[in-house]
VEXKEDREN-253539 format. One line per 4 residues: number of its first residue (from 1); for each residue x, y, z of N, C-alpha, C, O. Coordinates in steps of 0.1 Angstrom, whole numbers. Each point is the difference from the previous one (the first is absolute). Example, Ala and Ser with C-alpha at 12.3 -4.5 7.8 and 13.67 -1.06 7.14 Angstrom:
2
1 = 132 -57 78 -9 12 0 9 12 0 10 0 7 ~ -14 11 -14 9 11 0 -8 11 8 5 11 1
//
This chain:
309
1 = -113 196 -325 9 -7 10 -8 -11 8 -10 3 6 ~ 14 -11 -7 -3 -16 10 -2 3 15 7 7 7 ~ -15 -13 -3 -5 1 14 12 -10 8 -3 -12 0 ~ 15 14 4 6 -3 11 -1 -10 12 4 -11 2
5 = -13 21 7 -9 -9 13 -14 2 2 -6 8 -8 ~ 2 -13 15 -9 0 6 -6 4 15 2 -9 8 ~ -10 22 -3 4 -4 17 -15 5 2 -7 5 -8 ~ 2 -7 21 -11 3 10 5 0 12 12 -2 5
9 = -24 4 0 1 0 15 -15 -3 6 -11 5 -3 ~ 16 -20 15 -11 -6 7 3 0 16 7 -7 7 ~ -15 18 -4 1 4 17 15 6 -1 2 9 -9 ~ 6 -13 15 16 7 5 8 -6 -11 9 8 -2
13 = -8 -21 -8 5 -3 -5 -2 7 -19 -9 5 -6 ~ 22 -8 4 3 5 -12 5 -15 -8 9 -8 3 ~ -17 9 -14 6 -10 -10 6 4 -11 -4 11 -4 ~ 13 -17 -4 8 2 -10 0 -8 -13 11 -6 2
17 = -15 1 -12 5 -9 -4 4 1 -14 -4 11 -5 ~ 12 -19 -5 6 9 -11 -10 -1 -11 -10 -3 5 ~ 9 5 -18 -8 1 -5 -4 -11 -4 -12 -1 -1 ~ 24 -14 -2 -8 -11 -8 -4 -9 13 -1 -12 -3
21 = -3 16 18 -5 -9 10 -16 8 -2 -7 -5 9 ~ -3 15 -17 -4 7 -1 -12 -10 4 -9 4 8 ~ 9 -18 -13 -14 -11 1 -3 0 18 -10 -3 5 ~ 19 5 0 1 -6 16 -5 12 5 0 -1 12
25 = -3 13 -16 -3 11 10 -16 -4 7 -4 1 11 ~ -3 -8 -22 -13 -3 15 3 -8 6 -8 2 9 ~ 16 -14 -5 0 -4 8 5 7 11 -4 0 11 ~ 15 7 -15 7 7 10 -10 10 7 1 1 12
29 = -8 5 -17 -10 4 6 -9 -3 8 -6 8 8 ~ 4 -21 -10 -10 -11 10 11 -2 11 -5 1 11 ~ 16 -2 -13 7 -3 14 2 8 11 9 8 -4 ~ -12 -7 15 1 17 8 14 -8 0 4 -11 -4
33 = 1 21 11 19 3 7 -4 -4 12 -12 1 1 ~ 17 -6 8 -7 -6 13 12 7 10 12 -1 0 ~ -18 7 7 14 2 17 -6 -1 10 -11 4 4 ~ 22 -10 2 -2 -1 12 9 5 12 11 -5 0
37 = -15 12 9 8 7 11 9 -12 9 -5 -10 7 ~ 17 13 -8 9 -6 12 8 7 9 1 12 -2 ~ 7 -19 11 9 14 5 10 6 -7 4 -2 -12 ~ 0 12 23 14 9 -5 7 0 -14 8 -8 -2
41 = -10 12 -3 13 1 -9 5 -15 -8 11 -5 2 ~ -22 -1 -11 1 -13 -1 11 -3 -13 1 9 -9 ~ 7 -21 9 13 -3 -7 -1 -11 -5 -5 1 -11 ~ 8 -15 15 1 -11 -3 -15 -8 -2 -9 0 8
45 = 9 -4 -19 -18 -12 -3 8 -14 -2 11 0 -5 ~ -17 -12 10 -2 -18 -2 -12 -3 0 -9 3 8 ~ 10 -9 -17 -16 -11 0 4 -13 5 10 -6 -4 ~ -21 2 15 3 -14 6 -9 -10 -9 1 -12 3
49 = -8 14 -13 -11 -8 -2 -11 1 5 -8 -8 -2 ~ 7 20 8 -13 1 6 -3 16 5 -10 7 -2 ~ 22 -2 9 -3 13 2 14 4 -6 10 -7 -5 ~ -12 26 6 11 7 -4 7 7 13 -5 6 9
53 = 17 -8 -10 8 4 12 3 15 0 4 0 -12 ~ -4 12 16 11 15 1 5 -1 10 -4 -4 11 ~ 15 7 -17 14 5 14 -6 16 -1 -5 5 -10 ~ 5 1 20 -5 12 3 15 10 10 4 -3 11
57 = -1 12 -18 14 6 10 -5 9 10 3 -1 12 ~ -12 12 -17 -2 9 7 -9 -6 15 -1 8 10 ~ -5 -23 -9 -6 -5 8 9 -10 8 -2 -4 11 ~ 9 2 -18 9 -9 9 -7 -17 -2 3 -9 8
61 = -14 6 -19 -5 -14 1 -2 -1 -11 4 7 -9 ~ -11 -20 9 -4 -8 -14 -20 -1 -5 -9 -7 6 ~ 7 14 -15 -14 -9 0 -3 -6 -6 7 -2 -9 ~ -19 -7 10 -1 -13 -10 -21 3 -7 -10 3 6
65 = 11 -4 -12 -8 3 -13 -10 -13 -5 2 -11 -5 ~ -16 18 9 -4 -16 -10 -3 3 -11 -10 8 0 ~ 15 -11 -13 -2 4 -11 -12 0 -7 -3 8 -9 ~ -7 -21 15 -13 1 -9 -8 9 7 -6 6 -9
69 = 3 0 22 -8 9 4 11 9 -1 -6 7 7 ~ 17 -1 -10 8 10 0 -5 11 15 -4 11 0 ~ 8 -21 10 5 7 14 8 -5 10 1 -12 1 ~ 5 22 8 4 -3 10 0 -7 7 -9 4 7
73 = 15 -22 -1 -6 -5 8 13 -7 10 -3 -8 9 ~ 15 13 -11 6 -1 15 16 15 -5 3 6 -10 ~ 0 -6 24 12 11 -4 12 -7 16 -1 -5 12 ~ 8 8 -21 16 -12 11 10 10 6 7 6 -9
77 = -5 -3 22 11 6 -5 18 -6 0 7 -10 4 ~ -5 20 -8 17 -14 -6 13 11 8 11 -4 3 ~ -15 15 -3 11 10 5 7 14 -11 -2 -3 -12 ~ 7 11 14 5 10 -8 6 -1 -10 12 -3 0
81 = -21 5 -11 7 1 -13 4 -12 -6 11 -4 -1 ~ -28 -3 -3 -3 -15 -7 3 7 -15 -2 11 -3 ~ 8 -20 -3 2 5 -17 -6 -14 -6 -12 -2 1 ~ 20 -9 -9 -1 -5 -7 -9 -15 10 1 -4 11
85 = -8 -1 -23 -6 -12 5 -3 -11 -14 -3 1 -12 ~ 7 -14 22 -2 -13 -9 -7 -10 9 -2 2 12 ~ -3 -14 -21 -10 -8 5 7 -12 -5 5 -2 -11 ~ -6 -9 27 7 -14 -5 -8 -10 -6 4 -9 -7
89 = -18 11 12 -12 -15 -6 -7 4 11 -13 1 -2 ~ 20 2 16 -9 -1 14 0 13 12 -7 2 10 ~ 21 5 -20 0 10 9 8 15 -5 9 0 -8 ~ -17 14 15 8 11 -7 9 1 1 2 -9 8
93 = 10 16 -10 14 4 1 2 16 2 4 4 -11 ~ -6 5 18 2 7 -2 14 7 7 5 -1 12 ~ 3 13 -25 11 6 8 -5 12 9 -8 8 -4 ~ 16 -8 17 -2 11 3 14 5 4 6 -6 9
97 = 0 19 -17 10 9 2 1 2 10 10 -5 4 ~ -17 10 3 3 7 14 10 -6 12 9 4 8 ~ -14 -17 -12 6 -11 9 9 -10 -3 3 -9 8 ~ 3 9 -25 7 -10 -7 -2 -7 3 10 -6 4
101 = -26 -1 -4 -3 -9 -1 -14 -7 -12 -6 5 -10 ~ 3 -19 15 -10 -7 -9 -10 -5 7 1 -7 10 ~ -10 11 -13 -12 -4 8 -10 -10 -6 -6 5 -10 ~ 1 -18 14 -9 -9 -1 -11 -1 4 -1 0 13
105 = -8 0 -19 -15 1 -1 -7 -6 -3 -2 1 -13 ~ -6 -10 21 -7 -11 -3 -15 9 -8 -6 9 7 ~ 3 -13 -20 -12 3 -3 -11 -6 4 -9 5 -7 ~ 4 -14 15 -7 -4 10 -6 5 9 -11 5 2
109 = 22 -5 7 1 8 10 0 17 2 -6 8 9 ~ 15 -6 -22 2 14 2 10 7 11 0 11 5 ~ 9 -24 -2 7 7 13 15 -5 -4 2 -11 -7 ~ 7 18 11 14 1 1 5 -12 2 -8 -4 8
113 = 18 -7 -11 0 -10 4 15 -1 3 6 -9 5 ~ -1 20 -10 13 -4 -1 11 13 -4 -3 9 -9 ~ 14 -9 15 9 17 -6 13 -9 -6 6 -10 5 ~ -4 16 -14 17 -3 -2 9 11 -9 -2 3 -11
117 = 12 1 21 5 10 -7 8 -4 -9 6 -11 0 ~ -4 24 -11 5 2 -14 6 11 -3 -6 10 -3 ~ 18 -12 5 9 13 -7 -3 8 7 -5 -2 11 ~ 8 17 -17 -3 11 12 -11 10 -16 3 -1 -11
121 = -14 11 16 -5 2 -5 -9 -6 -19 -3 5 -11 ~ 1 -19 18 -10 -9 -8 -5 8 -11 -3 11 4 ~ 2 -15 -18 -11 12 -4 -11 -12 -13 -11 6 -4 ~ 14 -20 -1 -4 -10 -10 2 -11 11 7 -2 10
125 = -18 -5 -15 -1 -15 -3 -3 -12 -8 -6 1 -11 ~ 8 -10 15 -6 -11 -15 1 -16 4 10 -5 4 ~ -22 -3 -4 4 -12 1 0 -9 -9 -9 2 -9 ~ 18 -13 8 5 -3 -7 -6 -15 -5 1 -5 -11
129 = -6 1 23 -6 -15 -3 4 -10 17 -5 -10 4 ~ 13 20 0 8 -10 10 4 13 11 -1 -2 12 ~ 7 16 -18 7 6 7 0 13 -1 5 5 -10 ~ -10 1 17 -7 21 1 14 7 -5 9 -7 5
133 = -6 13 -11 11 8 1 -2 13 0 -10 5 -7 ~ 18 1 14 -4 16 5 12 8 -4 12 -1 5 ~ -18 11 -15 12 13 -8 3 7 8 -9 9 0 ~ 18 -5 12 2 15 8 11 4 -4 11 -4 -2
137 = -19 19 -1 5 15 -4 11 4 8 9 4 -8 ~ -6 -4 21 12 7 6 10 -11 6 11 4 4 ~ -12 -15 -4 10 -8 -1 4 -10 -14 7 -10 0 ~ -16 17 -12 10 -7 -12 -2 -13 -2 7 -3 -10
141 = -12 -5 14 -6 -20 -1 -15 -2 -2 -11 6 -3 ~ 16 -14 6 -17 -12 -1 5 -12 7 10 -6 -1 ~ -22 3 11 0 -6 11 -10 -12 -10 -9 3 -7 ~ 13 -13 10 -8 -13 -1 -4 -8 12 8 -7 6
145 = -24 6 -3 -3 -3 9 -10 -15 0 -10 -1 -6 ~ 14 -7 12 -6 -17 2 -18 7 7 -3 5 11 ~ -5 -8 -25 -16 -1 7 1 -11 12 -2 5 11 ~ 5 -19 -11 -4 -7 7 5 1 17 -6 -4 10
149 = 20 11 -14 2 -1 17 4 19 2 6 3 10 ~ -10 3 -18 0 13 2 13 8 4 0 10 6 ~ 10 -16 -10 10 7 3 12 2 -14 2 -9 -8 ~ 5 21 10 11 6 -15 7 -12 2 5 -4 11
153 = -5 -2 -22 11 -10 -7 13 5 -6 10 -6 1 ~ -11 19 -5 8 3 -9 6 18 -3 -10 8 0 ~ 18 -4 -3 -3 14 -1 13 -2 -13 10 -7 -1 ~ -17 18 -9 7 2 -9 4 17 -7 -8 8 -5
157 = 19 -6 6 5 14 -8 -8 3 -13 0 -7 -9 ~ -8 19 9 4 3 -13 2 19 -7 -5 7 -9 ~ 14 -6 20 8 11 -6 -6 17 3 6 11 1 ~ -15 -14 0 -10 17 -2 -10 -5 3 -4 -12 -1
161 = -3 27 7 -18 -2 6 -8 -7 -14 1 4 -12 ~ -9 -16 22 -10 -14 -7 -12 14 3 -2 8 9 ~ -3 -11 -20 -17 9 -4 -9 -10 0 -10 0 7 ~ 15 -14 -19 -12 -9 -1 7 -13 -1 12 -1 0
165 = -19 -7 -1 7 -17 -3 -14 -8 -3 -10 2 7 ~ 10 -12 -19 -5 -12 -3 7 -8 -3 12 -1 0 ~ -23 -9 -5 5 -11 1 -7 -8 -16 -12 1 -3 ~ 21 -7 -6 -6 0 -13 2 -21 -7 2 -6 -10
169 = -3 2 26 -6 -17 -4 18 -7 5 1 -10 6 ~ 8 18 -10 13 -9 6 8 10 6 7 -5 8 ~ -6 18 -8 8 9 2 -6 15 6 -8 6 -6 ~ 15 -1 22 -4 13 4 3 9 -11 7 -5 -9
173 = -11 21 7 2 10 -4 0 8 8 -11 2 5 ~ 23 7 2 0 11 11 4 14 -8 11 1 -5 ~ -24 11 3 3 10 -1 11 10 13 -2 1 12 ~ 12 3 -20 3 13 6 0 12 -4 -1 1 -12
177 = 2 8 17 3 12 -6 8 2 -11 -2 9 -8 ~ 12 -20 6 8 3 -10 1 -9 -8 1 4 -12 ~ -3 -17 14 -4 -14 -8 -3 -12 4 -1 -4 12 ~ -1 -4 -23 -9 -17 1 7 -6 7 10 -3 -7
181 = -9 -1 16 6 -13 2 -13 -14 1 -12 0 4 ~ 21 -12 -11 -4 -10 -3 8 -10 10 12 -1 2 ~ -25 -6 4 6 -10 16 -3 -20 -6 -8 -6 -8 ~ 15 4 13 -2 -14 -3 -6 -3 13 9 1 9
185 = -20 -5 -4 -6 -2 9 4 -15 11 -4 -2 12 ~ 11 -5 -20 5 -13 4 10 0 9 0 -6 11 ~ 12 17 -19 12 2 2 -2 16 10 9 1 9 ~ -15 6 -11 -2 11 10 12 10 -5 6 7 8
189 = 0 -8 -24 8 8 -5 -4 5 -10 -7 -5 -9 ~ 14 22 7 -7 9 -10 12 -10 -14 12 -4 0 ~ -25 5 -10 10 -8 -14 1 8 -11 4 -3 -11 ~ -8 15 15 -4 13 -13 0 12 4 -2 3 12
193 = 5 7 -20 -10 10 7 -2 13 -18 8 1 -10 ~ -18 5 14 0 5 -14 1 11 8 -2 -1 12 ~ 8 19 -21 -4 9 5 -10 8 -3 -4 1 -11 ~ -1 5 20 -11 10 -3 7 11 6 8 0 9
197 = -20 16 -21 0 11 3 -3 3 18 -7 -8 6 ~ 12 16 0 -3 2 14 -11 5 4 -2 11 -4 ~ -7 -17 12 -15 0 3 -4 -11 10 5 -9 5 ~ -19 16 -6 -7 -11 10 -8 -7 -10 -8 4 -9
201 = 15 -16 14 -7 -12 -11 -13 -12 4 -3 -2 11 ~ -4 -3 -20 -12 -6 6 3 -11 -8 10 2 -7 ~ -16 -18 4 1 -7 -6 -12 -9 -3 -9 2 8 ~ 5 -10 -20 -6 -7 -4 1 -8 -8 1 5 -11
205 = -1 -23 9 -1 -7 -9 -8 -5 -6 -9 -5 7 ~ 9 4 -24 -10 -2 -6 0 -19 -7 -5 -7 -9 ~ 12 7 17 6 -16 -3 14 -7 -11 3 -11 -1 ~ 1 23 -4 12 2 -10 5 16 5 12 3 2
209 = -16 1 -1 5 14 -1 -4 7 15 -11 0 6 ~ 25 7 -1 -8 9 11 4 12 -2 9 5 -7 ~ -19 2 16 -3 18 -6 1 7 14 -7 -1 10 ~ 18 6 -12 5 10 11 -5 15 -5 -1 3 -12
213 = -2 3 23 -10 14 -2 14 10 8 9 -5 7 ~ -9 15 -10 14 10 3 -10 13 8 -6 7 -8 ~ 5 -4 15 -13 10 4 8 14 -1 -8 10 0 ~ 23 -7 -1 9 10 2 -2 4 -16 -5 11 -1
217 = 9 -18 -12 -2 7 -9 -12 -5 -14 1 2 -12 ~ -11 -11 20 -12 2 -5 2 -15 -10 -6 0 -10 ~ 13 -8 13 -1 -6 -13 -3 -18 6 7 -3 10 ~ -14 -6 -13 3 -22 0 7 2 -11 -1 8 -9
221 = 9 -21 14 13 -5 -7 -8 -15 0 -6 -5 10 ~ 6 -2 -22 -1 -15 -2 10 -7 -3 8 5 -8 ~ -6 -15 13 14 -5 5 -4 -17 -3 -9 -6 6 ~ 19 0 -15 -1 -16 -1 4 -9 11 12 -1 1
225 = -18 -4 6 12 -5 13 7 -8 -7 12 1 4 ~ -13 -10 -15 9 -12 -8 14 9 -3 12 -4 3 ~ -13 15 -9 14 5 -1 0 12 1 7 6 -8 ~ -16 1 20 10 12 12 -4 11 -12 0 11 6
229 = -2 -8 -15 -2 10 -12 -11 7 0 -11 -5 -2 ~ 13 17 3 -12 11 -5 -5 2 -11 5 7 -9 ~ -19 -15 10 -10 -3 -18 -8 13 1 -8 1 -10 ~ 7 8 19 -8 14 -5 0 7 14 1 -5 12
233 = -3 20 -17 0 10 10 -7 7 -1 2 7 -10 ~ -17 -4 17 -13 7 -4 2 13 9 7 0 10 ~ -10 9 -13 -1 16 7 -12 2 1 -6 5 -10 ~ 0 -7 23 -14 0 6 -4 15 12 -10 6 4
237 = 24 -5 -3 -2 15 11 -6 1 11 0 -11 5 ~ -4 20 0 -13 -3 12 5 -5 16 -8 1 9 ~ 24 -6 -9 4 -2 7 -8 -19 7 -6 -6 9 ~ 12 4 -21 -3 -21 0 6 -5 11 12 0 3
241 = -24 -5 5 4 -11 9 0 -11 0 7 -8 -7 ~ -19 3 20 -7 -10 -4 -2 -13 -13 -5 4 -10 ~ 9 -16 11 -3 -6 -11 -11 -17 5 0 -5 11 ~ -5 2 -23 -9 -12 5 -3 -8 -17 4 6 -10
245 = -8 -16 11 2 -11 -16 -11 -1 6 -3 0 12 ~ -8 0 -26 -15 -8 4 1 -12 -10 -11 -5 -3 ~ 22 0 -3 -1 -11 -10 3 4 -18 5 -8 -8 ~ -8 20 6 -3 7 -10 9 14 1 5 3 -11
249 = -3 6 21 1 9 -2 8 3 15 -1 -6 11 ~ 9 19 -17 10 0 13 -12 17 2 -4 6 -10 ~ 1 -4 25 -4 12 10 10 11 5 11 -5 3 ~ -12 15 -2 10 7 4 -6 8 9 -12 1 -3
253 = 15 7 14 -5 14 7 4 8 -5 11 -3 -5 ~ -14 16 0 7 9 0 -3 12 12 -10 7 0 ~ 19 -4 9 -3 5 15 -8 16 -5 -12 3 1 ~ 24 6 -8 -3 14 -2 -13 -1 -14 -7 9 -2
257 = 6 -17 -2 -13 6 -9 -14 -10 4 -10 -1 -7 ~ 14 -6 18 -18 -1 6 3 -11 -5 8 -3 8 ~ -9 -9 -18 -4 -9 -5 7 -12 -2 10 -3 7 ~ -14 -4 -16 5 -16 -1 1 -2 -13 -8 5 -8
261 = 18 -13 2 -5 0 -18 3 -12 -5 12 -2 1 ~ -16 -4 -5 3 -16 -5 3 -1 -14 -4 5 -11 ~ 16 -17 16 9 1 -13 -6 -9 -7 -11 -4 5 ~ 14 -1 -15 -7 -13 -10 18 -3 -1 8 8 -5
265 = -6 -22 12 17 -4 1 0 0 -17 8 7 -6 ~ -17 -15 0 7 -6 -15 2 13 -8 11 1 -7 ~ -19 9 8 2 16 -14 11 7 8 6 8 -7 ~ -2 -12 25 8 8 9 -5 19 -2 7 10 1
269 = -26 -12 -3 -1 16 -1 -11 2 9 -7 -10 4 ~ 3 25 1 -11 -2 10 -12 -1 -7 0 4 -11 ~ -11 -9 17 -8 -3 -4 -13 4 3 -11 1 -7 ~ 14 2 20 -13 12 13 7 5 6 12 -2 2
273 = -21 11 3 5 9 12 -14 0 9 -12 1 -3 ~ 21 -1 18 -16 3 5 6 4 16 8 -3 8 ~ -23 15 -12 9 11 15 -7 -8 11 -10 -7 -2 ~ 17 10 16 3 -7 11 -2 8 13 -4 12 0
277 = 6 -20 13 0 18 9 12 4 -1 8 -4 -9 ~ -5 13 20 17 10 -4 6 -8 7 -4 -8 9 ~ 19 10 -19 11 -5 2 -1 -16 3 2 -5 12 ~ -6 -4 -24 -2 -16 2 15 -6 1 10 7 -5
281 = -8 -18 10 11 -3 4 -4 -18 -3 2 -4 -11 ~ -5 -5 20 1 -14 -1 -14 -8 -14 -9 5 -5 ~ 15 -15 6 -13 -7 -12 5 -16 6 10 -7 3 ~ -22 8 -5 -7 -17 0 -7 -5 -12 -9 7 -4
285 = 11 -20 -2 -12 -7 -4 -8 -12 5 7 -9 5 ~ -22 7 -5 -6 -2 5 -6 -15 -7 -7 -8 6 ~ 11 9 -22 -6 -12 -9 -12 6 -7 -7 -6 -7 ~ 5 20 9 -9 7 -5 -1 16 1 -7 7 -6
289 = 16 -4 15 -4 15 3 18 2 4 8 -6 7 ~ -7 20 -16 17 4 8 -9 9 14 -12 3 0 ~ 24 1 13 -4 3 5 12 10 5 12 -3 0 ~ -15 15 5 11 10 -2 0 8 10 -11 5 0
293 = 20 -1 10 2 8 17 3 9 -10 7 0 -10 ~ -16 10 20 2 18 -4 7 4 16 -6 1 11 ~ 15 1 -15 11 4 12 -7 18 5 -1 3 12 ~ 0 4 -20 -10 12 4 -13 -2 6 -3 4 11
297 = -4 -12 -18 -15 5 5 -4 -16 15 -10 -1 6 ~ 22 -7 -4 -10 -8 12 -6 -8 -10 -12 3 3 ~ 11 -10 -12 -8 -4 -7 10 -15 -6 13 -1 1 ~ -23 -10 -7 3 -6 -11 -8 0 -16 -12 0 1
301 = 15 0 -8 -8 0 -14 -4 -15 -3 9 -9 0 ~ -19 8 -3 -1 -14 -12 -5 4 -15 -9 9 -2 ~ 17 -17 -7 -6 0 -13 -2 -9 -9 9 -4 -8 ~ -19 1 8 -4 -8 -15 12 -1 -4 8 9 0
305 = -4 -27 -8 9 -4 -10 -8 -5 -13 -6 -11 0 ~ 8 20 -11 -8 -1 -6 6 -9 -16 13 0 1 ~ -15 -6 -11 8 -7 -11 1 9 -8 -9 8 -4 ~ 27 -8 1 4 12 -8 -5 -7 -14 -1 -12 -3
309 = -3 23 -4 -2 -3 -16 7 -12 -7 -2 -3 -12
//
């Protein structure tokens, strides 16, 4: 019988990888797993270009990360129950639930510059080029908000609790619990909507295709935005959250089994696995390193992005 995977273990981390990535195990070995401690109960990751952002719940703030020395070097606070965060060119975005609102954060400074509320229990964000838009969960919309003069332009329906929203070069994507809606960002009108299974949904585009993650019954769905159609349905388990594109390959969390596993978009199969702290939740990429909030341990992960075979 054929050797399957492959796994070790370096310090706390656990690696995985399948049998024909078998050439890459020394490198992966040369690469430690890197973490670093942040606050409470950490959720939401952005890369500004320079540092890494966590929204932190159980702390009530944000920390910011320098990634080449991998530490600590300022912490914000934003108010009760920061979830999702996006970056404009100059400044963070972060939601914070507690207060259905948006909070602006100059990465410079490091200080608050600005609130604007959004919906009622905020939970995504995403900017667009021009315009933040913010998914909240208990009022059912997406708030579109003017960077330059900091105030909601716009509020838009869409039907059931918003989980996640991007943005894929001309058009929003708003997860809900129940399905896609597709926003014309010009027109500030839903022009689509696909259904999905009922879940908490996450999103990611890979530049043609976006991959919504179902964490309720374990499965990403790859989805064509050109014509609204489901091109595959992977059963990953583990309770899939989190998603992130490094160019190559779609990232996933998986919360209940510790880890992260990257897809290779073109075979649509996994390709690694690699254990994490408990219960990972957000991902970032960095231009070199995914970077992954462990919602259990107070922690973020970094990992080596390494060339798939």
């Amino acid at each position: 019988m054929g050797i399957k995977e492959i796994r070790w273990h370096k310090g706390s981390a656990e690696f995985v990888l399948e049998a024909d990535r078998k050439l890459l195990v020394p490198a992966f070995r040369q690469a430690a797993l890197e973490r670093v401690a942040v606050g409470s109960m950490p959720w939401g990751l952005a890369f500004d270009g320079n540092a890494l952002w966590c929204s932190n719940i159980g702390s009530s703030d944000v920390s910011k990360i320098d990634i080449a020395s991998n530490t600590l070097v300022a912490t914000v606070t934003v108010g009760q129950t920061p979830l999702g965060l996006t970056f404009d060119g100059s400044h963070i975005w972060v939601v914070v639930s507690g207060s259905s609102s948006v909070k602006k954060i100059d990465v410079n400074t490091n200080l608050v510059v600005a609130t604007v509320s959004a919906g009622y229990s905020p939970y995504a964000a995403v900017f667009d080029g021009t315009y933040v838009w913010v998914a909240s969960f208990s009022s059912h919309d997406v708030t579109k908000v003017d960077v330059a003069s900091n105030t909601a332009v716009a509020t838009i329906g869409v039907d059931h609790a918003a989980t996640a929203v991007t943005f894929d070069g001309s058009y929003l994507w708003v997860a809900t619990v129940r399905a896609l809606k597709k926003i014309d960002v010009d027109n500030d009108q839903v022009i689509a909507t696909i259904d999905l299974e009922t879940g908490d949904h996450e999103l990611a585009f890979d530049g043609t295709h976006l991959w919504v993650s179902n964490a309720t019954n374990g499965t990403v769905s790859v989805i064509d935005v050109s014509t609204g159609s489901v091109d595959a349905t992977l059963d990953l388990r583990g309770g899939p959250m989190g998603m992130v594109y490094d160019g190559f390959s779609i990232w996933v969390t998986h919360s209940n089994r510790h880890r992260v596993s990257r897809i290779d978009v073109m075979g649509r199969v996994v390709r690694a696995s690699v254990g994490t702290g408990v219960h990972p939740r957000g991902l970032a990429f960095d231009g070199t390193h995914i970077w992954v909030s462990n919602r259990g341990s107070d922690s973020v992960s970094k990992i080596p992005v390494l060339p798939l075979p």
